[in-house]
C-alpha positions as CSV (number, residue, x, y, z in Angstrom):
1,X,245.2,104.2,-9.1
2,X,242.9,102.3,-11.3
3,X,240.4,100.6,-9.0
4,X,239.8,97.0,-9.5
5,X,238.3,95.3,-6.5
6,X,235.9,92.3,-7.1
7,X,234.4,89.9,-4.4
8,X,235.9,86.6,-3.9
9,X,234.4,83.8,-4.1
10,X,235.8,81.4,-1.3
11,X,238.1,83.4,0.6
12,X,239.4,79.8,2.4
13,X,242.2,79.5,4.8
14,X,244.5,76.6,3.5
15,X,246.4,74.6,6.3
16,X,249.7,75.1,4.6
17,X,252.1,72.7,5.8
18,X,249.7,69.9,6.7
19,X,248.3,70.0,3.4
20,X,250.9,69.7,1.5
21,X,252.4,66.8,3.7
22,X,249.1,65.0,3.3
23,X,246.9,65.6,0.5
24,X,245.2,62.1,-0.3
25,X,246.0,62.7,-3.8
26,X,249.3,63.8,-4.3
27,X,252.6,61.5,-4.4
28,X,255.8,62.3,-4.1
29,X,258.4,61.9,-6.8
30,X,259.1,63.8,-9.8
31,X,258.1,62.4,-13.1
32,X,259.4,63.0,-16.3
33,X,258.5,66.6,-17.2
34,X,256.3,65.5,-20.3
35,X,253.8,63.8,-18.2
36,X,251.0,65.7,-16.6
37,X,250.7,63.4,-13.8
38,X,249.8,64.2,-9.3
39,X,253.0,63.1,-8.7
40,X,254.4,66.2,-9.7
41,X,252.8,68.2,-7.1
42,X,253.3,66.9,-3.6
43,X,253.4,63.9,-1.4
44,X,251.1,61.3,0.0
45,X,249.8,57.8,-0.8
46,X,246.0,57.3,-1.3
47,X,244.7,55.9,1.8
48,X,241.7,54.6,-0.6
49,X,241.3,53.9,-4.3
50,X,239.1,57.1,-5.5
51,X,236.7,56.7,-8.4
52,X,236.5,59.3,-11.0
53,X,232.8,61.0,-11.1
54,X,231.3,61.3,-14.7
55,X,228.5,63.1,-16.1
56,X,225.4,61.2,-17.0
57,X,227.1,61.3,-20.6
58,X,229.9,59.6,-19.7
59,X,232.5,61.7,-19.7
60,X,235.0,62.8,-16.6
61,X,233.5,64.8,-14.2
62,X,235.1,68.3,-14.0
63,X,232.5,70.4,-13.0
64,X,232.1,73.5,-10.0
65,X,234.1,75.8,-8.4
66,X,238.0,75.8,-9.0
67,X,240.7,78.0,-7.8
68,X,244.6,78.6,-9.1
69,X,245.9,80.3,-6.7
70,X,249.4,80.0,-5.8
71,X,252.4,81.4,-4.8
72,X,254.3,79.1,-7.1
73,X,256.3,81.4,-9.7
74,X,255.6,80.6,-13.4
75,X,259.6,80.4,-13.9
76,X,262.3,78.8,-11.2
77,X,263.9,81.3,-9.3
78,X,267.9,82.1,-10.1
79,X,268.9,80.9,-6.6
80,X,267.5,77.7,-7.0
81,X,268.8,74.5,-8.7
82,X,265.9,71.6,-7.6
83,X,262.4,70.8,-9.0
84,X,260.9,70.8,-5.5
85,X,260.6,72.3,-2.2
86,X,260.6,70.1,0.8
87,X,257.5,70.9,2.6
88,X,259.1,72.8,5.1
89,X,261.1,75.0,2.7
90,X,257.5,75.6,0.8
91,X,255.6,76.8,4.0
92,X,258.6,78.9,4.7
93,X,258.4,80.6,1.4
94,X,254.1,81.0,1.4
95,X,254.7,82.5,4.8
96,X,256.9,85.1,3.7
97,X,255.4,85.9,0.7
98,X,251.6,86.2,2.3
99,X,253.0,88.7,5.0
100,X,254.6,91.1,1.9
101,X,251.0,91.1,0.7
102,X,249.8,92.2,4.2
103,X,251.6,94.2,4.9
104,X,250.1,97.8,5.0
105,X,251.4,101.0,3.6
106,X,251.5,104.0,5.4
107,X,248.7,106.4,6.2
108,X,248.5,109.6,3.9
109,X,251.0,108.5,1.1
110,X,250.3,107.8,-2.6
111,X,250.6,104.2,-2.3
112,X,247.9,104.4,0.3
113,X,245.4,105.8,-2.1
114,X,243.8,101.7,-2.2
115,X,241.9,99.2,-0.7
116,X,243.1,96.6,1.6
117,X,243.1,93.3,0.0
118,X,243.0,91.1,3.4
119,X,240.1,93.5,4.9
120,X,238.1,92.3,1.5
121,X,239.4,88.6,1.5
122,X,241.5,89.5,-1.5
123,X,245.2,88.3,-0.4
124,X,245.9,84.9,-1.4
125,X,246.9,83.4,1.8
126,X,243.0,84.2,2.3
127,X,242.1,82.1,-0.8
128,X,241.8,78.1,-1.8
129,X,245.1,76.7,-2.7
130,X,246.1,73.3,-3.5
131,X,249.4,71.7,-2.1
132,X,252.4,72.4,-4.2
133,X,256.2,71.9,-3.8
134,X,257.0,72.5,-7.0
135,X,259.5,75.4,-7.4
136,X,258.3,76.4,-10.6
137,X,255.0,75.7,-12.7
138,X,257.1,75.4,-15.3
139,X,258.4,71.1,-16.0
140,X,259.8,71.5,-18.9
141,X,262.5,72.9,-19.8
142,X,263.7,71.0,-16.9
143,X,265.6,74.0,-15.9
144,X,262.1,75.2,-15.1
145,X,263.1,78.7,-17.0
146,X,260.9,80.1,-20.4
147,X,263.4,79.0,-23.8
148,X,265.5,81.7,-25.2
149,X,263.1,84.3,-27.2
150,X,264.2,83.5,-30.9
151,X,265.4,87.1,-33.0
152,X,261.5,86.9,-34.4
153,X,260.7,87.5,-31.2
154,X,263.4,89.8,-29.6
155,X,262.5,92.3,-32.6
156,X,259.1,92.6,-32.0
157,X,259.4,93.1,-28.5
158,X,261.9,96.0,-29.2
159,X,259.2,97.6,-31.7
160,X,256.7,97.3,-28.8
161,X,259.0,99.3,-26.4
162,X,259.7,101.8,-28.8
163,X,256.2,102.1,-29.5
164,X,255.8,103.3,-26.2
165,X,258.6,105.2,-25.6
166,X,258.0,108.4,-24.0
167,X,253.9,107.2,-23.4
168,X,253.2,107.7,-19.6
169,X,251.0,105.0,-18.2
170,X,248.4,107.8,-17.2
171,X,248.9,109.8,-20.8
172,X,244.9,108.4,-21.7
173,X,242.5,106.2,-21.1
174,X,244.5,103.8,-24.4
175,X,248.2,103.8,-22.9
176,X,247.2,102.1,-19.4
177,X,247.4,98.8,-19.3
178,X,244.9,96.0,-20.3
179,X,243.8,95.2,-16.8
180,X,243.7,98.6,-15.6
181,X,241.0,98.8,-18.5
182,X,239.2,96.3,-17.5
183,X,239.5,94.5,-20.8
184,X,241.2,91.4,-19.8
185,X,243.1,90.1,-16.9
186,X,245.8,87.3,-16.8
187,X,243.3,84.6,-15.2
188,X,241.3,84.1,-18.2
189,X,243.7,83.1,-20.5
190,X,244.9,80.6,-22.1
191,X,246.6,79.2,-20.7
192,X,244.8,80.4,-17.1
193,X,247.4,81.8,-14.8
194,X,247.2,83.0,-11.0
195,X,245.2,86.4,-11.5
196,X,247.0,87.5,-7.7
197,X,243.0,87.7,-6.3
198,X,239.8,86.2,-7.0
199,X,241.9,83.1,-9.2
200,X,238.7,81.2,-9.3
201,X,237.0,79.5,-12.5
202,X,233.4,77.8,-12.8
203,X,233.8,74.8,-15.0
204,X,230.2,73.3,-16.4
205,X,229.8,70.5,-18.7
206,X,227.1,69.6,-21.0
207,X,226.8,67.1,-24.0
208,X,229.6,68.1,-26.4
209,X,230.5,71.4,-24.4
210,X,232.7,72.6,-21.7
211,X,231.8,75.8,-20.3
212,X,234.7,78.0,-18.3
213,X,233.8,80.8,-16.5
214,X,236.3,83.4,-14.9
215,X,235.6,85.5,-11.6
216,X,238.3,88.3,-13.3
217,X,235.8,90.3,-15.8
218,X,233.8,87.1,-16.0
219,X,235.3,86.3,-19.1
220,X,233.6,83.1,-20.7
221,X,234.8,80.3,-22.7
222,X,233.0,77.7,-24.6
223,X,235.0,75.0,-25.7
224,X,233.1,72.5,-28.0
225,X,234.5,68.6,-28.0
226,X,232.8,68.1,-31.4
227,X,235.4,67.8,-33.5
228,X,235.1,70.9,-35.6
229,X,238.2,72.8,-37.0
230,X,239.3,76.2,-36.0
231,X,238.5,79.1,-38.0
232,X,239.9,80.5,-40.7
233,X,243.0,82.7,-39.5
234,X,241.3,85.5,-40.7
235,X,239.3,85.4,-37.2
236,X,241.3,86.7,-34.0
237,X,240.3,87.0,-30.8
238,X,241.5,88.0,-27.7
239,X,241.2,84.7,-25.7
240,X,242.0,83.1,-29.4
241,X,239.5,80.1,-30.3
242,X,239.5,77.0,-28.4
243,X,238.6,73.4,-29.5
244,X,238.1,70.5,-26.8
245,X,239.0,66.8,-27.0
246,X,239.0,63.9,-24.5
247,X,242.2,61.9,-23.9
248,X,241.0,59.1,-21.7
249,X,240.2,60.8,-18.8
250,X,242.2,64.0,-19.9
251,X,240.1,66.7,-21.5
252,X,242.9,68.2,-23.9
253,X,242.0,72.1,-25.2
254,X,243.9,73.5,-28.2
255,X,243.4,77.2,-28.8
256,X,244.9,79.3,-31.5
257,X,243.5,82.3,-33.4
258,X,244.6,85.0,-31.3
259,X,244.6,88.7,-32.0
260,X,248.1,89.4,-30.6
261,X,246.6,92.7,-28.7
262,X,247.0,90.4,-25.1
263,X,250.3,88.9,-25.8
264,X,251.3,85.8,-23.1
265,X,254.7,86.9,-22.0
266,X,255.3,88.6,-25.7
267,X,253.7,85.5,-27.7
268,X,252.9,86.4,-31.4
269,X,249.4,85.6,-32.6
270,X,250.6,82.5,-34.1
271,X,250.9,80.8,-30.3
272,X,249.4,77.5,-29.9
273,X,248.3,76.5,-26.3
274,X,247.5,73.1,-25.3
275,X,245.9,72.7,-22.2
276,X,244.9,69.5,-20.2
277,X,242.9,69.3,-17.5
278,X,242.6,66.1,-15.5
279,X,240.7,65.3,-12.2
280,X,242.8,63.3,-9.8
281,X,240.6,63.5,-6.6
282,X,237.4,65.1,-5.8
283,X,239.3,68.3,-5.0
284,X,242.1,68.8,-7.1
285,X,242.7,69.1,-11.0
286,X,246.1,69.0,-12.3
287,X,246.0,71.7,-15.2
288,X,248.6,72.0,-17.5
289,X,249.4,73.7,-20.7
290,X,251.9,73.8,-23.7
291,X,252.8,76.9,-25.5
292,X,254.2,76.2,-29.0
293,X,255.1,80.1,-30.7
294,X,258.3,79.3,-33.1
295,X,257.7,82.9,-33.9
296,X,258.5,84.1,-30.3
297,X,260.4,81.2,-28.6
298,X,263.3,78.1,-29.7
299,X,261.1,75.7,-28.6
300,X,257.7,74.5,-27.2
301,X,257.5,74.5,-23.0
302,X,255.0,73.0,-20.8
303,X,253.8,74.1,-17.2
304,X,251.5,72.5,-15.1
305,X,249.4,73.5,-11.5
306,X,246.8,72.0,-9.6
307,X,243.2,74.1,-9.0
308,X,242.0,73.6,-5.7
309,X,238.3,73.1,-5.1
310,X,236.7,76.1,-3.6
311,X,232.7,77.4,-2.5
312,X,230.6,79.1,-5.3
313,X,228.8,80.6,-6.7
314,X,231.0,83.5,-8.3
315,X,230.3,86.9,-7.3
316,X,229.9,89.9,-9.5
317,X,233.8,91.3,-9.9
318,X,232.6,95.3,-10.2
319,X,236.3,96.4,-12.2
320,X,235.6,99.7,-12.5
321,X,233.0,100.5,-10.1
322,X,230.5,102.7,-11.7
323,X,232.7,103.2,-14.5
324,X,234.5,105.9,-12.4
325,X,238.0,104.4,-11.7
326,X,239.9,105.0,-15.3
327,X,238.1,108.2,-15.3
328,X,239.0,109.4,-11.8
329,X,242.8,108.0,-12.8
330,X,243.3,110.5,-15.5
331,X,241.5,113.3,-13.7
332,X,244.2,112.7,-11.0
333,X,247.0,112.7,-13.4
334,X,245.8,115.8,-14.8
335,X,245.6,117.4,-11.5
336,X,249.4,116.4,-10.6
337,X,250.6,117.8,-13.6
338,X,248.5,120.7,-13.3
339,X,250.2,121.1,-9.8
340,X,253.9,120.3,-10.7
341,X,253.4,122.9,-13.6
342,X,252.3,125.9,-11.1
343,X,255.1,124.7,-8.9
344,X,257.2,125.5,-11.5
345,X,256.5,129.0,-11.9
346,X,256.6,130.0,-8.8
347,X,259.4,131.6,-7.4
348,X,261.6,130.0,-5.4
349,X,262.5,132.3,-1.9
């Protein structure tokens, strides 16, 4: 396998079921799925009013180290019919789900052939988390499942999988996947999403700029507030083009101009995500986002997570290290087929 270990940058222990009962900045019921608001997360009432920081421009403080780690799924499971998770039910659920990730494989197989994510501080039971009871990220539709794909959008997924047809993963270094490349991984986005290890972002601010940095290939984006238009459409690129704005005390990001090569759950280059990031205590953010893709889906939806504060700074995240992994991948496929082909040949007794 394609080796892809980075170092992460707060490997924190979260207190699970006591944080999610008591998070200062959290309450507890519902609200309507439009509205990015704490309530959605979890439950508590302030035990003091708390004072949003600001730069010395002004503007909402959302600077430093962030994580999104969850366990949360992007859509609601089949099996269940409510918004939220009491908090027992969600500590039940992180529990079981952080011992599948620790648990170990057995010595001398194929799956073995990796490194352990817990010895490095990888899993992320091992990694900042903020309190969540949602049972999807996903608010609206309310049923907290993706909209039905439109035929746009069933037809070019079907010319994607027959564009692969009969293309092993490990045919060359161009028919493994994006991340196994190293060319982009989920966490940079938009709109960010868990990246299963080292989820953490570096958010800086200056006068008419936000700066997001991603531990996951260190991927970069520089959002200017100024008011300037998007490109022409003519210009795609992977992480499409992003423009900043600030809603009250919401910083709002549109990005569009993508290049369609990473597609978000089969978007079409035409997808529009609008993010919002909001500060509702010194160590939460409630991010949120909006994907609007007539081409790919019957209507817009909206999801929404909190980022947890964590330690910086970010570490180096050595994908590929030495450049050796995708080469040493192939070399190994080679040699398996070299070996089943001999195998074949020889005579059975």
């Amino acid at each position: 396998m394609s080796c892809r270990l980075g170092i992460v940058s707060a490997a924190m222990l979260v207190s699970g079921i006591a944080a999610l009962a008591g998070h200062a900045a959290l309450a507890g019921q519902a609200p309507p799925a439009q509205s990015a608001t704490p309530r959605a997360v979890s439950g508590a009432t302030p035990a003091r009013a708390w004072v949003q920081p600001r730069t010395p421009d002004g503007q909402p403080d959302l600077q430093g180290f962030w994580s999104n780690s969850t366990y949360v799924p992007l859509e609601r499971p089949n099996a269940v019919t409510k918004a939220f998770y009491t908090p027992e039910e969600a500590a039940a659920i992180r529990k079981a789900a952080a011992s599948r990730e620790q648990a170990q494989t057995a010595p001398g197989t194929v799956d073995d052939v990796h490194y352990d994510f817990s010895q490095f501080g990888l899993d992320r039971s091992q990694a900042a988390q903020a309190p969540n009871l949602r049972t999807s990220l996903i608010i609206d539709p309310p049923d907290g499942k993706i909209p039905p794909m439109t035929e746009d959008g069933r037809r070019r997924v079907a010319e994607r999988e027959a564009a692969t047809k009969g293309v092993g993963r490990w045919d060359s270094a161009e028919s493994n996947q994006l991340d196994d490349r190293c060319l982009i991984m989920a966490g940079a986005g938009p709109p960010m999403m868990d990246a299963a290890y080292n989820s953490n972002y570096h958010i800086v601010q200056a006068p008419g700029y936000v700066m997001i940095l991603t531990e996951m290939i260190h991927d970069v984006r520089v959002i200017p507030l100024d008011g300037r238009a998007a490109p022409s459409e003519r210009v795609r690129q992977w992480m499409g083009t992003s423009r900043g704005r600030w809603e009250g005390d919401t910083l709002v990001v549109e990005t569009t101009n993508f290049n369609g090569k990473n597609p978000f759950r089969n978007s079409s280059e035409r997808m529009r995500v609008t993010e919002r990031f909001r500060r509702v205590s010194d160590q939460v953010i409630l991010y949120g986002f909006t994907i609007d893709d007539p081409s790919t889906w019957t209507r817009p939806w909206t999801a929404e997570m909190p980022m947890q504060k964590t330690t910086g700074p970010l570490f180096e995240h050595a994908c590929h290290e030495g450049n050796f992994g995708l080469y040493n991948t192939l070399v190994g496929a080679r040699l398996e087929e070299q070996r089943a082909a001999e195998a074949a040949r020889t005579p059975k007794k």
